[in-house]
C-alpha positions as CSV (number, residue, x, y, z in Angstrom):
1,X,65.3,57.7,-10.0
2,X,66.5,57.5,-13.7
3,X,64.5,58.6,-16.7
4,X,62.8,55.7,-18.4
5,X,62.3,55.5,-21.8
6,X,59.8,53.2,-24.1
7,X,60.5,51.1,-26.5
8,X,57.9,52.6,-28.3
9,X,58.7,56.3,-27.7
10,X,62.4,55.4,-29.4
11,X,60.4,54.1,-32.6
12,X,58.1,57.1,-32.1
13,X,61.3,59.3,-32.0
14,X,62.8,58.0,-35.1
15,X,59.4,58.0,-37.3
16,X,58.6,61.7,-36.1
17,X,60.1,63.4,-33.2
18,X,58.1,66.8,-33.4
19,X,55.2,64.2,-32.8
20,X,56.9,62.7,-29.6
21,X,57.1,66.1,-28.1
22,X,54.0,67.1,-28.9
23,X,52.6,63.9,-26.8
24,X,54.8,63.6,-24.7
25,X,55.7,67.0,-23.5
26,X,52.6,69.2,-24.6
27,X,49.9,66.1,-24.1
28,X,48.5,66.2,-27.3
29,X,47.2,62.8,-28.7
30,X,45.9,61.7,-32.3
31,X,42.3,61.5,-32.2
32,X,41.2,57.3,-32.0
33,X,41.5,55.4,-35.7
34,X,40.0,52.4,-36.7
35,X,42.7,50.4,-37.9
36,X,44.6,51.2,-34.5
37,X,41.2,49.7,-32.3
38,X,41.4,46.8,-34.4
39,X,44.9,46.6,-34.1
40,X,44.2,46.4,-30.1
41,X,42.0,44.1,-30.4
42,X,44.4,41.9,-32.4
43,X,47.1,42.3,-30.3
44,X,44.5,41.3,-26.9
45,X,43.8,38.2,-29.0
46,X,46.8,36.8,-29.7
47,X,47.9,37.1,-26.1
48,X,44.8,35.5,-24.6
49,X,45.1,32.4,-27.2
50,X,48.7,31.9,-26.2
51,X,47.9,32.0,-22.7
52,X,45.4,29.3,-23.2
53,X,47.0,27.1,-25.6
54,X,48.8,24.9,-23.9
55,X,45.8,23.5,-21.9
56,X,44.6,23.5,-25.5
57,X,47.4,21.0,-27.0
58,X,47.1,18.9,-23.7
59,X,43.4,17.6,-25.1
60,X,44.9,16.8,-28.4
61,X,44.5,12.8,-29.1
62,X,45.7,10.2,-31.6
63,X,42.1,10.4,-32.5
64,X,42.2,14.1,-33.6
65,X,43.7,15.1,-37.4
66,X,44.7,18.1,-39.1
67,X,40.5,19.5,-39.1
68,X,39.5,18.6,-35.6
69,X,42.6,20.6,-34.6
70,X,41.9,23.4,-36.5
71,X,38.7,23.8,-35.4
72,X,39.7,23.5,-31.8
73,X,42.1,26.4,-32.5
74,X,39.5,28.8,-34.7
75,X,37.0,27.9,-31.8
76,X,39.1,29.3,-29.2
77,X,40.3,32.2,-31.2
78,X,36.6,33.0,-31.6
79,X,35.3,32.9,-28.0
80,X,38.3,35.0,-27.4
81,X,38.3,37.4,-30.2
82,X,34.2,38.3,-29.0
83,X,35.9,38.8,-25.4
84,X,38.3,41.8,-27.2
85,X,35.7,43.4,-29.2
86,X,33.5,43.6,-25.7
87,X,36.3,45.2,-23.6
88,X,37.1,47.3,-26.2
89,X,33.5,48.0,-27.5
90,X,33.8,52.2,-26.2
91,X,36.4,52.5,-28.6
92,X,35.0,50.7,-31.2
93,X,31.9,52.7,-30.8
94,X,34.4,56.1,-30.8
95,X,35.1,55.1,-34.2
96,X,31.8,54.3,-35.4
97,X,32.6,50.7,-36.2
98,X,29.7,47.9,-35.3
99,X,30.5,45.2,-32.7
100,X,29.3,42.2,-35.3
101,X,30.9,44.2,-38.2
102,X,34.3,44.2,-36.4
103,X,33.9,41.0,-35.6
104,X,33.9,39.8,-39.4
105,X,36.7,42.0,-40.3
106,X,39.3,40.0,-37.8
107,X,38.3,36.9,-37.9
108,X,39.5,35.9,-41.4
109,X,43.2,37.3,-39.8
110,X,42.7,33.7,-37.0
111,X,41.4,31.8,-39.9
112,X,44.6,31.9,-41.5
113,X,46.3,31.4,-37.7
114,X,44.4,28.7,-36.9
115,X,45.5,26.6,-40.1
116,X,49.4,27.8,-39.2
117,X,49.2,26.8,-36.2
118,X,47.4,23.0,-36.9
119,X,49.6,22.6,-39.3
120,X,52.3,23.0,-37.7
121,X,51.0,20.4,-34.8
122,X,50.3,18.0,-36.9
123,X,53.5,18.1,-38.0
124,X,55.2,18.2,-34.7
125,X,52.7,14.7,-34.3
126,X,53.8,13.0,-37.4
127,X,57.3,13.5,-36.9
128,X,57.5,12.7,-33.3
129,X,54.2,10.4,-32.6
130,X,53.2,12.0,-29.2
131,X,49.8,13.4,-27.8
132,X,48.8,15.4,-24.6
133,X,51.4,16.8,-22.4
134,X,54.2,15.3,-23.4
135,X,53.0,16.6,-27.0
136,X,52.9,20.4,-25.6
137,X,56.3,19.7,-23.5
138,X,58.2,18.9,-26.4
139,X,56.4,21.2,-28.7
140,X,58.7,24.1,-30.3
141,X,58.6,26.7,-30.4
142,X,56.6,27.7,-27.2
143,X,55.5,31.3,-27.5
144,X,55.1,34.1,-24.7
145,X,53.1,37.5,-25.2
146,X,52.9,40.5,-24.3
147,X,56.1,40.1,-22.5
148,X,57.2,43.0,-20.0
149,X,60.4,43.9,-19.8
150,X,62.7,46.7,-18.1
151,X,66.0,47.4,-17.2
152,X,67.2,50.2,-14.6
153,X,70.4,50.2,-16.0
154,X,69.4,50.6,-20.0
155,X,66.9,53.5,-18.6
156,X,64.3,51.4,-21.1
157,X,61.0,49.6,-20.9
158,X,58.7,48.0,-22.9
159,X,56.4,45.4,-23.7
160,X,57.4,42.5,-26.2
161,X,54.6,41.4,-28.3
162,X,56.0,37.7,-28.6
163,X,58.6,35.7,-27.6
164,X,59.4,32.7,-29.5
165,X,61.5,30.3,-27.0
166,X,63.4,27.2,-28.5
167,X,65.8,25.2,-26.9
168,X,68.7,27.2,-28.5
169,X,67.5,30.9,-27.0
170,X,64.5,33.4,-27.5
171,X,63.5,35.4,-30.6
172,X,61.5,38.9,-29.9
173,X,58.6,38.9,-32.6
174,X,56.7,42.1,-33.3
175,X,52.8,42.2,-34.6
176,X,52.1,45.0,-37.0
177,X,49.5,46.3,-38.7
178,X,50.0,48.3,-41.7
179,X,51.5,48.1,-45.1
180,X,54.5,46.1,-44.9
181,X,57.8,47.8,-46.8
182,X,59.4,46.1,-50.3
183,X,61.8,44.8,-48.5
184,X,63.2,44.2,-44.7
185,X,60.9,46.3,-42.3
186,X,60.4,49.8,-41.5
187,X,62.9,51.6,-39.8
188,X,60.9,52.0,-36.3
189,X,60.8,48.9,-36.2
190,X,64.2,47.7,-36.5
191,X,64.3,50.1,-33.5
192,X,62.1,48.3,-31.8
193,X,63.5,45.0,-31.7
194,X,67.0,45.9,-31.3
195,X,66.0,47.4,-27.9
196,X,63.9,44.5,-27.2
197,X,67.4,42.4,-28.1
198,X,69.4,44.7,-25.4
199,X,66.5,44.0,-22.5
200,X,66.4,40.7,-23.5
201,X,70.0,39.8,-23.2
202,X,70.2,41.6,-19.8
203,X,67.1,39.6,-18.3
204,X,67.7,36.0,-20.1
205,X,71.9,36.6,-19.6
206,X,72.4,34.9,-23.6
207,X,72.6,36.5,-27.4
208,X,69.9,37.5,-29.1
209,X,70.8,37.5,-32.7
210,X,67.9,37.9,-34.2
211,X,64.0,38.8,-34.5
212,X,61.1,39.1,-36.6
213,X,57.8,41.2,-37.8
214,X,55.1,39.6,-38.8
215,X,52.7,41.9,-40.6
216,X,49.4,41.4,-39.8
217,X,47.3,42.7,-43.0
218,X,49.5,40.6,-45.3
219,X,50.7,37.2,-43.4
220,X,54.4,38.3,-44.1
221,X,57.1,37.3,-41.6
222,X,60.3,39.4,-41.9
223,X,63.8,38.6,-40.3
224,X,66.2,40.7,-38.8
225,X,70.0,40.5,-37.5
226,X,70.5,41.9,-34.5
227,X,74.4,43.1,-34.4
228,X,76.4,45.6,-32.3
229,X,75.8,48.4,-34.6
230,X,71.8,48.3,-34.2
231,X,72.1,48.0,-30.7
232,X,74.5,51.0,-30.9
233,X,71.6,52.9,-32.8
234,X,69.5,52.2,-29.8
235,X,71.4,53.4,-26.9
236,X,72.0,56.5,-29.2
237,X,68.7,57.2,-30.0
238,X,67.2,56.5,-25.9
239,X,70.1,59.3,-25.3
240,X,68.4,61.8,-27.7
241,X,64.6,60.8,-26.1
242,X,66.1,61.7,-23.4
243,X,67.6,65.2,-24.3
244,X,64.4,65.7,-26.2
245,X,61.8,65.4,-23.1
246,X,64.4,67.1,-20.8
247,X,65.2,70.4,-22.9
248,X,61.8,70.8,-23.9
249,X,63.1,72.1,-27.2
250,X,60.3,72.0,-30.2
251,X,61.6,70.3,-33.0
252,X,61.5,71.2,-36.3
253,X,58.5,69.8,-38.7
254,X,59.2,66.7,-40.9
255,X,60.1,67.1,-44.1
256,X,58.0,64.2,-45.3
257,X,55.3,65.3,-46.0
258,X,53.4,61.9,-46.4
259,X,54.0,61.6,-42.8
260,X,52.4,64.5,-42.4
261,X,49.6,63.7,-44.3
262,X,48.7,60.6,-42.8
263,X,49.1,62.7,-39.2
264,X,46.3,62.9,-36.9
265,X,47.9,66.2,-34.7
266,X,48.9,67.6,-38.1
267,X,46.4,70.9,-38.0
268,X,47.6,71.2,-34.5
269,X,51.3,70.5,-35.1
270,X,51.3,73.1,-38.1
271,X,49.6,76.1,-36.1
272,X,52.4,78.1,-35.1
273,X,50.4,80.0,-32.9
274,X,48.9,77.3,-31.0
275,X,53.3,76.3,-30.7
276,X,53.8,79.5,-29.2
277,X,51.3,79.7,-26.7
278,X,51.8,75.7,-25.6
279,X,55.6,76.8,-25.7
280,X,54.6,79.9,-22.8
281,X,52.7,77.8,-21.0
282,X,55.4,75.3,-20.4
283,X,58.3,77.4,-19.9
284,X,57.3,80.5,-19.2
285,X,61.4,81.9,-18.6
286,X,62.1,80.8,-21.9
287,X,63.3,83.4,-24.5
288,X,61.2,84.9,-27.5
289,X,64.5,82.8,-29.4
290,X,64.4,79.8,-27.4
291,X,60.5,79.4,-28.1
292,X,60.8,80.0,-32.1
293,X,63.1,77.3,-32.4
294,X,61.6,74.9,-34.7
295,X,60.8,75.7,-38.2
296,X,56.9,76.5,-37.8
297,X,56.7,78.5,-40.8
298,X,56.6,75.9,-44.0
């Protein structure tokens, strides 16, 4: 059976690949952050709200307006949001981080959805003058999450965060948390949705051209092409994944060092003793030159 590779180890890969092979081939993991719970717990709410929505816009009358809507929506992303927090309230509690208190830090995120997304039905009524079903039938665009996907033949899997489906084709859209960069999006990124465009054009058999992230902490939406060169970048990169888990060969450490910084296996990454012996343990017929390689001593 073929190796298969993530989506999200080929974004791990191109951030920090000393990282990848330390989780990956060593099994050492960051300890549990905050943002990234909340980020979860995000991510599980989004997808539970679009799995419910349509029954939602079914319910939606010529009596209802732009604030009955929006209510209906901030309703539902409440009940659901409280359903997160409690599946996810072990990690919450890993990271010292109150049930209530969480609650009141993510809301304010569906606030601002809930409004987007009224707004834009109410638009969809005014310029069309339907209600109910045919009002969700016609609606665009009609949006899938947490979407998996796999191909035996790109060796890749993943797990789209949303698909956005209009009558002219799909567009992969990625939810991130974080600081978003000046301009375009982060390079791991870009990763990311160029091998979601390659998985996607396999499965759906049409072009995908283009994608977005929307980043979370500051409502920003940012576009990307998809051309042949990204995709390029991608089967390239799943080929050095590859070489990387299969060698077993300890890269070198970053040279940013505000990657480092911000690192939660850093102590661990930087203990070239603790390399060494992990290195023995996993191939224990390696040479003394074979398990130095990597540039432990900065």
């Amino acid at each position: 059976m073929p190796l298969r590779i993530t989506v999200s180890m080929l974004s791990a890969y191109s951030y920090c690949k000393r990282k990848l092979f330390l989780e990956k081939v060593f099994g050492l993991f960051e300890p549990e952050k905050e943002a990234l719970v909340k980020g979860t717990i995000r991510h599980a709410t989004y997808d539970k709200v679009n799995k419910v929505e349509e029954s939602l816009v079914k319910t939606i009358t010529d009596k209802d307006n732009f604030d009955t809507i929006y209510e209906r929506y901030l309703n539902t992303y409440s009940k659901l949001l409280r359903d997160s927090i409690a599946e996810n309230k072990y990690r919450l509690s890993s990271v010292k981080l109150d049930l209530l208190k969480a609650y009141h830090q993510i809301l304010p995120f569906f606030r601002t959805e809930s409004e987007i997304r009224a707004k834009n039905i109410i638009k969809f009524i005014e310029a069309n003058n339907i209600y109910g079903e045919e009002l969700w039938n016609k609606l665009i665009p009609k949006i899938s999450s947490e979407f998996a996907i796999e191909s035996e033949n790109l060796e890749l899997k993943g797990i789209i965060d949303q698909i956005e489906q209009y009558p002219a084709g799909s567009v992969p859209i990625e939810l991130k948390t974080g600081k978003a960069p000046e301009n375009g999006i982060w390079p791991s990124h870009k990763i990311q949705l160029g091998a979601y465009a390659l998985l996607m054009e396999e499965k759906f058999k049409t072009p995908i051209n283009e994608g977005f992230v929307v980043y979370l902490d500051t409502r920003e939406r940012r576009h990307i092409q998809i051309n042949p060169f990204l995709k390029q970048e991608v089967k390239d990169l799943k080929e050095k994944v590859k070489l990387l888990l299969t060698n077993k060969q300890l890269p070198d450490i970053e040279s940013n060092e505000n990657k480092c910084a911000k690192c939660g296996l850093k102590d661990k990454c930087h203990n070239k003793e603790l390399m060494q012996t992990l290195l023995k343990k996993l191939e224990p017929s390696l040479s003394s030159e074979e398990r130095g390689h990597g540039k432990d001593n900065n």
